[in-house]
C-alpha positions as CSV (number, residue, x, y, z in Angstrom):
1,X,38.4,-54.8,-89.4
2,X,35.8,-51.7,-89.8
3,X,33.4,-53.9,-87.8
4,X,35.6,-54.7,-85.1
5,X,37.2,-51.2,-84.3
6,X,33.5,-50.2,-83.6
7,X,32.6,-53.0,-81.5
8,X,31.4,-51.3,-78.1
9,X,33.0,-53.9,-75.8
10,X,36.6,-52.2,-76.4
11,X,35.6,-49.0,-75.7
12,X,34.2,-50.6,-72.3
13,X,35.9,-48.1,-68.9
14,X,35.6,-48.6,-65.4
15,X,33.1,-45.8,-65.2
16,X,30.5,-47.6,-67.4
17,X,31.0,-51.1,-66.1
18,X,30.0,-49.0,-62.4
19,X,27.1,-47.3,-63.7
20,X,25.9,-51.3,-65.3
21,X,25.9,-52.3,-61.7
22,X,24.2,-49.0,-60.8
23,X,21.7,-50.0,-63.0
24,X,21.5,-54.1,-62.5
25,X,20.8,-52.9,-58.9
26,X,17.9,-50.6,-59.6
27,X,16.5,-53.5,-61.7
28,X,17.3,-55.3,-58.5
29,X,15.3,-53.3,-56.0
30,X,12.5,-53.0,-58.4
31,X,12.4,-57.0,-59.0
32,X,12.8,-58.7,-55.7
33,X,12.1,-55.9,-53.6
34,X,9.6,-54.1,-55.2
35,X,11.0,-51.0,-54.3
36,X,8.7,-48.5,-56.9
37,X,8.8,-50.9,-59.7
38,X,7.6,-48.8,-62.3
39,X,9.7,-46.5,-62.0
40,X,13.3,-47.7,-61.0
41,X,12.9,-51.1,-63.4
42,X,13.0,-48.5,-66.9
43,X,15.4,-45.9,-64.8
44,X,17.9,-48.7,-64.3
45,X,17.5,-50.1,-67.7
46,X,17.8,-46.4,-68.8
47,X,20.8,-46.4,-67.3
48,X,22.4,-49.4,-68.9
49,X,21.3,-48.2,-71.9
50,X,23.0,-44.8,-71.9
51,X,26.3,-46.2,-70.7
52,X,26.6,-48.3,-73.3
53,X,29.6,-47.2,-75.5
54,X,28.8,-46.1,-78.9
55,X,25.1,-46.8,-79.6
56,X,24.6,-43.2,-79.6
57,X,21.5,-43.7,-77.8
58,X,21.7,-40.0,-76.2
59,X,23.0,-38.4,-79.4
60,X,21.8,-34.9,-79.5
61,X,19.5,-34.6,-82.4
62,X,19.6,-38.2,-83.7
63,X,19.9,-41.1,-80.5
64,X,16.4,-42.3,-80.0
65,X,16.7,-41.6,-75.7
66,X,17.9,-37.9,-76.5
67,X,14.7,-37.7,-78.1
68,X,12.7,-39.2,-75.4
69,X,14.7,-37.0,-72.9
70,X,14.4,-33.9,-75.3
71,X,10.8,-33.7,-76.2
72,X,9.4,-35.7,-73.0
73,X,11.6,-34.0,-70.5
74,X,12.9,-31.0,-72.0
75,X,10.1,-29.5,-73.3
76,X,8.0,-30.5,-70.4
77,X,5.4,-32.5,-71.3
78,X,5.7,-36.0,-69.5
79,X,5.5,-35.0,-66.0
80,X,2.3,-32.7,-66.2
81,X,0.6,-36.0,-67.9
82,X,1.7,-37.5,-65.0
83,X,-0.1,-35.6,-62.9
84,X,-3.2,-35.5,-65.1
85,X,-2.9,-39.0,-63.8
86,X,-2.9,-38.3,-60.3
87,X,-5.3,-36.2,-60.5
88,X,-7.8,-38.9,-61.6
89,X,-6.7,-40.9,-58.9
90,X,-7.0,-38.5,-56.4
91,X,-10.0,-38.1,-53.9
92,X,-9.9,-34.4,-52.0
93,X,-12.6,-35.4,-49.9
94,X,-11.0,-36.4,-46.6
95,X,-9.2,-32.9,-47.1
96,X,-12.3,-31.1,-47.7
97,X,-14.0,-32.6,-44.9
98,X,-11.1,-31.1,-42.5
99,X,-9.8,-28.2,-44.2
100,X,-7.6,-27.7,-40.7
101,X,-5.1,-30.4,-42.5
102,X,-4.1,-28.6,-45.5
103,X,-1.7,-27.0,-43.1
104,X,-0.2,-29.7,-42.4
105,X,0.7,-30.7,-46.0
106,X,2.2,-27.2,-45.9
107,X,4.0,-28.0,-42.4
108,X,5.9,-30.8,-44.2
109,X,7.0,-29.0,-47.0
110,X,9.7,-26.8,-43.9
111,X,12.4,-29.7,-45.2
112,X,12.2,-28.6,-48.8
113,X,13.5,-24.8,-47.5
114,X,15.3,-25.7,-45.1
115,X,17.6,-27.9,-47.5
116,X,17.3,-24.9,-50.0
117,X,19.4,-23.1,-47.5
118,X,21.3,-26.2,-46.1
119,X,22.8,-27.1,-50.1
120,X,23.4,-23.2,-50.3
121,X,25.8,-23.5,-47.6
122,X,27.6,-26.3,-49.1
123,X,28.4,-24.6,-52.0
124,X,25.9,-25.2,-54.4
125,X,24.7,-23.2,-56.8
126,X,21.0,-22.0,-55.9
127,X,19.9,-23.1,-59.1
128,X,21.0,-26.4,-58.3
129,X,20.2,-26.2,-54.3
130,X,16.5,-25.4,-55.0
131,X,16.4,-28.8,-56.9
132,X,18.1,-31.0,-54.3
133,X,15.6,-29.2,-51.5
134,X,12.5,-30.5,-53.7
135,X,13.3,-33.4,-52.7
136,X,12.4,-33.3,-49.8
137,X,8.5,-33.6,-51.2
138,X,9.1,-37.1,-52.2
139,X,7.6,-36.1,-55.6
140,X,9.2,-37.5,-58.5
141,X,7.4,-36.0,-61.1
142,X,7.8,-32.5,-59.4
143,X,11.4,-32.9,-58.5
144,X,12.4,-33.8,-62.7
145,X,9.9,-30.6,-63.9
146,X,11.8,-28.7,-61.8
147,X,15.5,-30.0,-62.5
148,X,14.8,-30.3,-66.0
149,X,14.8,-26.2,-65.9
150,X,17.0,-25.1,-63.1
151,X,19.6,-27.8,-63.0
152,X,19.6,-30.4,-65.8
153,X,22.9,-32.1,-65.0
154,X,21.5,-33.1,-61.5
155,X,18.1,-34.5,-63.7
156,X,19.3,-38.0,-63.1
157,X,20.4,-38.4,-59.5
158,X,17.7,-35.9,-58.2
159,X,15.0,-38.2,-59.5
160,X,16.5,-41.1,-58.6
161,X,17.1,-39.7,-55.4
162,X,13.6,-38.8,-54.8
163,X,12.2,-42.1,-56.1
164,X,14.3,-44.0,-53.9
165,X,13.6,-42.5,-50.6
166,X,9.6,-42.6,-52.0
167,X,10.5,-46.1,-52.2
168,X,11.5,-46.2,-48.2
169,X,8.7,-44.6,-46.9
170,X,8.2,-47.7,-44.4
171,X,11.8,-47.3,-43.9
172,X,12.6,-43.8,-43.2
173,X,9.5,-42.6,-41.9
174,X,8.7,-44.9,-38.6
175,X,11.9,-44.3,-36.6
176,X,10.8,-40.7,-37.2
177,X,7.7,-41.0,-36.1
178,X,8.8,-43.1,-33.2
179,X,10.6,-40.2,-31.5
180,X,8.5,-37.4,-31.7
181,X,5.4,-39.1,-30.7
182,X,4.1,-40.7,-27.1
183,X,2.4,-43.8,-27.4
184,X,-0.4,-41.9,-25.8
185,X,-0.6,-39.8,-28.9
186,X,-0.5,-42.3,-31.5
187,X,-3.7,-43.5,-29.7
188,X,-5.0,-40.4,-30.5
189,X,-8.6,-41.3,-32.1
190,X,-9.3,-38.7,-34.8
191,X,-13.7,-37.5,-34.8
192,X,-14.8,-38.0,-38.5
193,X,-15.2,-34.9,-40.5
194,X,-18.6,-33.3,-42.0
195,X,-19.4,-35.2,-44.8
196,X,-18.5,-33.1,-48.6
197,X,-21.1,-33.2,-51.0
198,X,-20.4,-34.0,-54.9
199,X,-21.3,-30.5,-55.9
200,X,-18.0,-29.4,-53.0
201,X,-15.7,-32.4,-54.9
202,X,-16.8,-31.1,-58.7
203,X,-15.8,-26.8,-58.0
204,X,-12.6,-27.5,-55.6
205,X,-10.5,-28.7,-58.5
206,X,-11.7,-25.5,-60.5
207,X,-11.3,-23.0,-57.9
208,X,-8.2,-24.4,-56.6
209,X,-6.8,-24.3,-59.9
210,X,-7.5,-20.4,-60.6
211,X,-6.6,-19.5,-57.0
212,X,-2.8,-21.6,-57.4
213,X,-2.6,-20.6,-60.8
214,X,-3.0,-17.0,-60.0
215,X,-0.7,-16.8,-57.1
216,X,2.0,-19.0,-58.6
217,X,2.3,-18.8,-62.5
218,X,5.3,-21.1,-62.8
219,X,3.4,-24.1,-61.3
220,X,0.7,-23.9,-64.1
221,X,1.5,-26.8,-65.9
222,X,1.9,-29.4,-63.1
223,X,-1.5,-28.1,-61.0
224,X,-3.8,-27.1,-64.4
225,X,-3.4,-30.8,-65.1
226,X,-4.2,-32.1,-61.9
227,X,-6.8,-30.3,-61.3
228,X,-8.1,-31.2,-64.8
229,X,-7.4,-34.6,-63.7
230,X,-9.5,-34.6,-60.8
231,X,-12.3,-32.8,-62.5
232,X,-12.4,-35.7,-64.6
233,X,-13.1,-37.8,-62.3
234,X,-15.4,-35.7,-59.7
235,X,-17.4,-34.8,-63.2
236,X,-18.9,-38.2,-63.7
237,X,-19.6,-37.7,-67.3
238,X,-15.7,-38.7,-68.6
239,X,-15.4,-42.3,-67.9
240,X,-13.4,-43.1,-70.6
241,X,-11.4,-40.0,-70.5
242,X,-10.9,-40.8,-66.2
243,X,-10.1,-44.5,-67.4
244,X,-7.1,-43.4,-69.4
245,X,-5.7,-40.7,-67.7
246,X,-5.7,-43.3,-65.0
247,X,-4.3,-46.6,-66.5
248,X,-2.9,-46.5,-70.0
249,X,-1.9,-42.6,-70.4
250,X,-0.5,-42.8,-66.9
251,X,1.2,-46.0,-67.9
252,X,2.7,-44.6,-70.9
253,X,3.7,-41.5,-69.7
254,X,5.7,-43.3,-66.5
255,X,8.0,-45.7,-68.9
256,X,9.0,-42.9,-71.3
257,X,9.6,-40.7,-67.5
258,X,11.6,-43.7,-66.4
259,X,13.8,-44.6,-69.4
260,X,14.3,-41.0,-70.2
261,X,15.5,-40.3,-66.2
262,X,17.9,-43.3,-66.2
263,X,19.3,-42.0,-70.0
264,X,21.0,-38.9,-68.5
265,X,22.6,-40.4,-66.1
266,X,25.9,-41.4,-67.8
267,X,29.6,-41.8,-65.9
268,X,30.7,-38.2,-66.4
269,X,28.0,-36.6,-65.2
270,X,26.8,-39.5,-62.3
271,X,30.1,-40.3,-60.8
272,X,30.7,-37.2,-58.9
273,X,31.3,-36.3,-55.3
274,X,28.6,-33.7,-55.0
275,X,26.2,-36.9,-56.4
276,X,27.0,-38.8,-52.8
277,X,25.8,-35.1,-51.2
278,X,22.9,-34.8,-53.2
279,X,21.5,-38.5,-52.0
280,X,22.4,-37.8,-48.0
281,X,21.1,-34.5,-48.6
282,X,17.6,-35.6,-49.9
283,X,17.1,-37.9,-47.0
284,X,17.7,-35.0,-44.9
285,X,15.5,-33.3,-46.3
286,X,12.5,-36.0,-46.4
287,X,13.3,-36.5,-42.7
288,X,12.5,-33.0,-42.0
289,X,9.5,-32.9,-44.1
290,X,8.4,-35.9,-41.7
291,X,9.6,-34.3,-38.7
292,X,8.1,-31.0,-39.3
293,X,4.2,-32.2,-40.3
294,X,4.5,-34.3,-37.1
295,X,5.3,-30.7,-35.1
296,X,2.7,-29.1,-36.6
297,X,0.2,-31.5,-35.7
298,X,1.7,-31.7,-32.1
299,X,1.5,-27.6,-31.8
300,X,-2.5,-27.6,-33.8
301,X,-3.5,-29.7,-30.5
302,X,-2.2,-27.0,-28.5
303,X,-4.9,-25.0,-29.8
304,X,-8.2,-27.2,-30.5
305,X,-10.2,-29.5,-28.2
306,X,-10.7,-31.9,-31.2
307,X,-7.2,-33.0,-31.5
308,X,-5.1,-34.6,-34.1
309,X,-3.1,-37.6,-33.8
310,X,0.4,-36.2,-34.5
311,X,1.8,-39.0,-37.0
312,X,-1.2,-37.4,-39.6
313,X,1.5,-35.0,-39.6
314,X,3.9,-37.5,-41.3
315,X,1.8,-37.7,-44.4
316,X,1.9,-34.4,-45.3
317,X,4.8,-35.6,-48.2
318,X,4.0,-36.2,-51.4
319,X,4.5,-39.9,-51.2
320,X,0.8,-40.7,-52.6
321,X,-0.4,-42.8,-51.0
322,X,2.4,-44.6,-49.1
323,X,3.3,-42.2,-46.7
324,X,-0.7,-42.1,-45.4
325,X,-0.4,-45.9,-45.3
326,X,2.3,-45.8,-43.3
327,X,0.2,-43.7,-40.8
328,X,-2.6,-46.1,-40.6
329,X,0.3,-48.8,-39.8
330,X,1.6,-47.0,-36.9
331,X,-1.6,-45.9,-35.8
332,X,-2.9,-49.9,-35.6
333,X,0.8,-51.1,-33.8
334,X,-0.3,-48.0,-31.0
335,X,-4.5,-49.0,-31.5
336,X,-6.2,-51.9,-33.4
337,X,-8.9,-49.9,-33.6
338,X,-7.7,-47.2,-34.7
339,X,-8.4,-46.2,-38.3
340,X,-6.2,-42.8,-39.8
341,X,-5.9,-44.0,-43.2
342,X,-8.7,-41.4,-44.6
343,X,-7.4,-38.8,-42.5
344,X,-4.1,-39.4,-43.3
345,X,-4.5,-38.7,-47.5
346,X,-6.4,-35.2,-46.3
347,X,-2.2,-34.1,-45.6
348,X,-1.0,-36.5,-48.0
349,X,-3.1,-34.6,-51.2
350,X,-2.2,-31.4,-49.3
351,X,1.2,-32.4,-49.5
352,X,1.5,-32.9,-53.3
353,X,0.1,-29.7,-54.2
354,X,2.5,-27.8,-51.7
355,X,5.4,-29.7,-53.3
356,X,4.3,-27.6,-56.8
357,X,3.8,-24.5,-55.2
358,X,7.4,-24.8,-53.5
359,X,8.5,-25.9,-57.2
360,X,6.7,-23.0,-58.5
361,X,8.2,-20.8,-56.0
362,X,11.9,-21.6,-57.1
363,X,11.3,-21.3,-61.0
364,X,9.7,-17.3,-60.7
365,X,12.4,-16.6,-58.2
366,X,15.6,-18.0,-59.7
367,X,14.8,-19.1,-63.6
């Protein structure tokens, strides 16, 4: 009788059976449309797994995903290996061959603030608003390390939230792009940039790190270890440390992020009204980080003779390296010939560390 009282299935509610086909459809998307795979496949199975009754899963102390989401998460150690990961994969060259488009990484980052303020004036809590603005980066790992310290009950749909508009890139991003550009300018054919020496590849990630570091404490953790990262790779002496921070520390580090992301987001805490605001405000805020980079660009050719082709602008979001690939598709529909993708990641790396500095903005100001 013992056995049966503690059966799960009769302690089954409405609110878990919703957040199962929450789940089942983030398998779903990840599956058959290959919407970020690796990360919403162990979010949505993360979710099924902490809305099922009575396994204790998320327990504090004891359930094996609180400890994921504690120790990973909580104490901030998954996303900064996360970016260690990045880092390796990361090549600043085309940025460093036209330092001009770091501003345009920092152009895009206008949708983060402006949804700051925009959340603020819905009535959230600035704590929380700061969160939902980061967003607007499309950088997962960013958006968690930030929420995992200013706003921990919005953890789950921020991520998920930021992942899934990463995810729609091709989506959200063209009709965007459409509007604010002439088909004249998407012509534009960009002149290659000086070419950057190994020596210029191996000190950036050093200096950058002490300059970032030194004019934003709070964003140590994320940049120190993508700069270290990067160094790995630019050193050529670290194969085998490159090689893991690249494939099988990376691919660690993403399924315990993933599960322990899905594991917070149970029925009380998911099935809210300010959820729905949180998800229409992120796309607001990604569409402005598109819109603005695209200004930017548009207002930089104002100025210069050697102009930029405006939808460069629209890569200056964190979405490594989607959002630059996206570029180089528009580009081609406007030119066959015409070839942005390089020029594109000099935003899109830009992009990623302006996200951490905005994060590291929030966390001195209101932590």
């Amino acid at each position: 009788m013992a056995f049966i009282e503690n059966m799960g299935i009769f302690a089954i509610t409405p609110g878990l059976l919703l957040m199962w086909l929450i789940g089942l459809g983030l398998i779903y998307l990840a599956i058959t449309k290959k919407y970020e795979p690796l990360l919403l496949l162990p979010i949505g199975f993360g979710i099924l797994l902490a809305n099922l009754p009575l396994t204790g899963l998320m327990e504090a102390g004891d359930g094996l995903l609180w400890r994921f989401y504690h120790h990973g998460i909580e104490w901030r150690i998954i996303p900064p290996l996360i970016f260690l990961g990045l880092g390796a994969l990361t090549d600043f060259g085309p940025l460093l061959a036209q330092p001009r488009l770091i501003f345009l990484g920092a152009g895009a980052q206008v949708g983060v603030y402006l949804t700051f303020f925009a959340a603020c004036w819905l009535g959230f809590e600035v704590q929380d608003a700061a969160v939902i603005g980061i967003i607007g980066g499309a950088d997962g790992p960013t958006t968690i390390f930030l929420a995992a310290q200013l706003a921990p009950h919005l953890l789950g749909a921020c991520a998920v939230a930021a992942y899934s508009y990463m995810a729609l890139v091709p989506v959200i991003q063209p009709p965007v792009m459409r509007l604010l550009t002439t088909a004249n300018e998407r012509k534009i054919r960009m002149k290659r940039g000086r070419k950057v020496g190994a020596r210029e590849k191996l000190l950036f990630p050093v200096m950058a790190a002490l300059v970032i570091m030194l004019m934003v404490p709070a964003s140590a953790p994320l940049v120190s270890m993508f700069m270290l990262g990067n160094l790995f790779r630019e050193s050529g002496v670290v194969e085998r440390l490159t090689d893991a921070a690249q494939n099988s520390l990376m691919n660690i580090a993403t399924i315990f992020l993933g599960i322990s992301v899905g594991a917070t987001m149970n029925a009380e805490t998911f099935l809210r009204t300010d959820v729905i605001i949180i998800f229409f405000l992120g796309l607001f805020a990604f569409m402005i980080s598109t819109a603005s980079g695209i200004l930017l660009a548009k207002l930089m050719n104002l100025f210069t003779s050697n102009k930029i082709n405006p939808l460069v602008g629209a890569a200056g979001v964190s979405a490594v390296p989607m959002a630059a690939r996206v570029v180089q598709k528009m580009g081609a529909q406007a030119d066959k010939k015409n070839y942005l993708l390089m020029f594109a990641m000099g935003p899109n790396v830009a992009g990623v560390i302006g996200t951490v500095i905005a994060a590291g903005i929030f966390l001195t100001i209101l932590k």
